[in-house]
N, C-alpha and C positions, 0 to 999 in steps of 0.2 A: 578587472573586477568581475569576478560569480557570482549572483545573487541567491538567496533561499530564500525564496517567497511563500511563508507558512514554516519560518524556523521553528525548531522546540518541541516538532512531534516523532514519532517514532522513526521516521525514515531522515526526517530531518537533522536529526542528531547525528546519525551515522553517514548524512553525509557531506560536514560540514569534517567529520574526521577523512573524508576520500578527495577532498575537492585541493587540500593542501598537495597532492601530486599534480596539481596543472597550475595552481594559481596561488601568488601570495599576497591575494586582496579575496577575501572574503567580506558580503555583506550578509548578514542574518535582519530579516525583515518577519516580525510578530505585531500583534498586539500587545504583548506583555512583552515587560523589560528579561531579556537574558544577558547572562554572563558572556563576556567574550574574552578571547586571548588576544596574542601580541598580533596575529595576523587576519582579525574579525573587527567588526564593525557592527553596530545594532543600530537597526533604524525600525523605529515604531511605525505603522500602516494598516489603514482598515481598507484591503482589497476588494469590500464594495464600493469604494467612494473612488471614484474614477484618476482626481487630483490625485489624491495620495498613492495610488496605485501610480501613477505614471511620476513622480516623485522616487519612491520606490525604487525602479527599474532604472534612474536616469544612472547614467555613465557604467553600464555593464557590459559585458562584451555577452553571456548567458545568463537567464533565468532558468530556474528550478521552481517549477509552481508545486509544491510538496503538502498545499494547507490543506485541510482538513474541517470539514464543518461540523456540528451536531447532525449525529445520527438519526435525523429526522426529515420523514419524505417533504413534508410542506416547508422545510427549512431549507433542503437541495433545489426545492420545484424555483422558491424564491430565488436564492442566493447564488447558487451556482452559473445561470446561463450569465449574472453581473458578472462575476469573479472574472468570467475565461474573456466576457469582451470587454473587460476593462486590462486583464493581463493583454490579450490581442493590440490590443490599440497602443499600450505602453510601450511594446517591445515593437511593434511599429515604428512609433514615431521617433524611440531611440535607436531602433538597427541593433536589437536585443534577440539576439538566437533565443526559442523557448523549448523546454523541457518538461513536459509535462507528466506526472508521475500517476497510474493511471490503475482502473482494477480493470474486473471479465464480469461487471455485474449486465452489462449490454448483451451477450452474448446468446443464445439459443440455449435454453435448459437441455437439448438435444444434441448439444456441440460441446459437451465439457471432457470428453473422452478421448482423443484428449483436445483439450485446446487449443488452438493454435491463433499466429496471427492472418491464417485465411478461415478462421470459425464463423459462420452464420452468424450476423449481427440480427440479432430478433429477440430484445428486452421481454424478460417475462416479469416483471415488477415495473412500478413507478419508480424506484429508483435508479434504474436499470435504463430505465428511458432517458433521465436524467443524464444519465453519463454519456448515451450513444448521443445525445442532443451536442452537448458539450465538444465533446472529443470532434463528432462531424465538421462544430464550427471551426473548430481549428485547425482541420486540417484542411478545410477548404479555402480558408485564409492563408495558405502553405502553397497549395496548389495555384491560386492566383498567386501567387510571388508577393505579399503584400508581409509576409515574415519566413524566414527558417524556422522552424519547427520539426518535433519528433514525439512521438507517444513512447514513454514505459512504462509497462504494461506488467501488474504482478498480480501473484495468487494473492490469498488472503493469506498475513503474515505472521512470524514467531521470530525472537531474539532476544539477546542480552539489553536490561536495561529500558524494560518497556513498561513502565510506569503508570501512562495515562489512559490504560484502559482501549484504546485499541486492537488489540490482539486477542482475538476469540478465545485464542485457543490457548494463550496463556491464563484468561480468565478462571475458562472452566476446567482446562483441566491440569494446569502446573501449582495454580495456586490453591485451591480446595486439596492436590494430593498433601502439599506441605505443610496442612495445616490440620492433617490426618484425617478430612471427609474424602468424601464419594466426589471423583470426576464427573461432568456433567456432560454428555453429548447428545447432542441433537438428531431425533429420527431416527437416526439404524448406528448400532456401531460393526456394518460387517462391509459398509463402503470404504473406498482411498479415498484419499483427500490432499490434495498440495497444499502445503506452505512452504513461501519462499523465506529464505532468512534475511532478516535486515542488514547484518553487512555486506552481503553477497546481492542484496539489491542497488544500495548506495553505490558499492563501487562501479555495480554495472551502469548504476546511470550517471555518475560521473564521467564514467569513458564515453558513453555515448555523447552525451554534451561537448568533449570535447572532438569529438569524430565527425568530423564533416560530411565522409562517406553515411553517416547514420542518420543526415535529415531528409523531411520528406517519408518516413516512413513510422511504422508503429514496429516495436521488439516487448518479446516479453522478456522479463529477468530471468537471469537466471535460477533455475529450481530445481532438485532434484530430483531424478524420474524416481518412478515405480516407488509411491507413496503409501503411508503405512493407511492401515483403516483405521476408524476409529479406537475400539479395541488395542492396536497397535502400538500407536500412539500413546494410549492411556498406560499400558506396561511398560513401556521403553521409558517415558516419564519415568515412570513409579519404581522402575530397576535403577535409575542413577539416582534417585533420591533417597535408596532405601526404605522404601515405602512398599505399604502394597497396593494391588491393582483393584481398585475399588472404582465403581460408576456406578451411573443412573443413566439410562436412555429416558431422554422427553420426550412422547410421540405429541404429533401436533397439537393435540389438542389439550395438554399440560402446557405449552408452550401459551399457547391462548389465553388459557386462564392464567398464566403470571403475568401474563401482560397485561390485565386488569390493573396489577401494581408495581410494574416492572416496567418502565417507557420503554428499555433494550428488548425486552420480548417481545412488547408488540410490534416494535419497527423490526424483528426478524424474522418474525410471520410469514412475508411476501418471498424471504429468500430462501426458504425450508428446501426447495428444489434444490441446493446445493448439497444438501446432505442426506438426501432419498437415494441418491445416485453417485457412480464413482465423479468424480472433481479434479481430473489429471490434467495438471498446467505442463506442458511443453514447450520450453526456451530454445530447442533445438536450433531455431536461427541464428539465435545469440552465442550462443556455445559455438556452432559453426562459422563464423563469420570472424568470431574472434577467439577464438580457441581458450575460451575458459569453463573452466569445468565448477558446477555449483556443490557448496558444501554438504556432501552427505548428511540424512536426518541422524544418523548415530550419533556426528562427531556436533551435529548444532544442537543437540538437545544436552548433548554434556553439559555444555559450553554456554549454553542459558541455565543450567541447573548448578553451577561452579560459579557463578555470576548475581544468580540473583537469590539462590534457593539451597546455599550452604547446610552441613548438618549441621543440626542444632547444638 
């Protein structure tokens, strides 16, 4: 049995379609009921509440802690250090490999060129603190031998089939092109910027779940080098949708004032550093250690725009 702790989000969905190459016991664990197939399972769980987390986890050989909270700093400052030591404790006490699916908001505003997994851990947000806080416990929990464990580690993401509003960069600028406005980006459009692709993340951390050689350490997904800019970005969109290349840059302090009535813009205020500056995620461990090569941005923006953003 695999678990997916935080089924029905973005990464989750995709990798409940990669886990069926290891395992034909899938459990999807939500708060809300999902659909499952002949080889899935749904089990209801609020990963605050200790019980039902360690319920949860019981008879698995790996977890995938994949959830996802509200995009809200006093909602993460809360909820998250529960989540990881109430997952910590469960996969303890059941001898539960853990998989923890992870971002680079911890890292040094000075370290994203590229990124790597030896970048300067030095949060520059409350959010950011949030996760080095998180991730530290776990892995110190790792290092005493009290669980197996592994971090992946991805950009901020884009792919087919992504729905619930996690993905930036589908927001502002896949779905205002289709709907013939102006793209929206943030701060400057003449930096790069990574996104990794959601199936290309799934299967990577599938494999690593089940790669023994891969715990005990943190990897990032795999991601495309030499990323577009913004700008870049916005026409390579707008070229496969038959559109044109229309935006708006936000400078800070448009972004300010929407968040007067925009909760997403004020909570991404604190992370504007990501898009002042280039944003280049390198997987090169991952790629190297396992000889796979990540989906070109060419061939994943088709491939989200054939999927979700048909002509009309």
């Amino acid at each position: 049995m695999q678990t997916i702790l935080g089924a029905g989000g973005a990464i989750g969905n995709e990798l409940v379609k990669a886990l069926p190459s290891y395992t034909d016991k899938i459990r999807l664990v939500s708060r809300n009921r999902l659909y499952t197939s002949r080889n899935e399972e749904w089990h209801c769980a609020d990963l605050t509440d200790p019980s039902s987390t360690m319920e949860a986890v019981k008879g698995s050989e790996v977890a995938y802690l994949t959830a996802g909270l509200p995009y809200d700093t006093a909602t993460w400052q809360q909820l998250w250090p529960k989540v990881m030591q109430n997952v910590i404790n469960a996969c303890a006490f059941h001898g539960t490999k853990l998989v923890f699916f992870d971002n680079i908001y911890m890292l040094d505003k000075n370290s994203l060129a590229p990124a790597t997994e030896k970048s300067l851990v030095n949060p520059p947000s409350k959010k950011g603190a949030v996760r080095a806080k998180i991730a530290d416990e776990l892995m110190d929990a790792a290092e005493k031998g009290k669980i197996d464990a592994l971090i992946a580690r991805s950009a901020d993401f884009y792919g087919p089939g992504i729905t619930n509003k996690t993905s930036l960069l589908i927001e502002t600028v896949f779905k205002p092109l289709y709907s013939g406005k102006k793209a929206s980006l943030l701060v400057s459009d003449s930096h790069r910027h990574s996104f990794t692709y959601t199936p290309d993340a799934a299967k990577a951390t599938a494999l690593l779940g089940n790669s023994p050689d891969a715990y005990g350490q943190v990897w990032h997904l795999p991601t495309a080098p030499t990323p577009p800019t913004g700008k870049e970005w916005v026409e390579m969109a707008a070229s496969e949708m038959g559109e044109k290349a229309r935006y708006r840059v936000l400078p800070p302090w448009m972004v300010k004032t929407m968040g007067l009535f925009m909760p997403i813009m004020k909570e991404s205020l604190e992370m504007l550093y990501q898009y002042d500056r280039d944003y280049i995620f390198s997987s090169a461990k991952f790629e190297s250690h396992f000889g796979v090569e990540p989906t070109p941005y060419d061939k994943g923006i088709r491939q989200v725009v054939e999927a979700d953003f048909p002509p009309y």
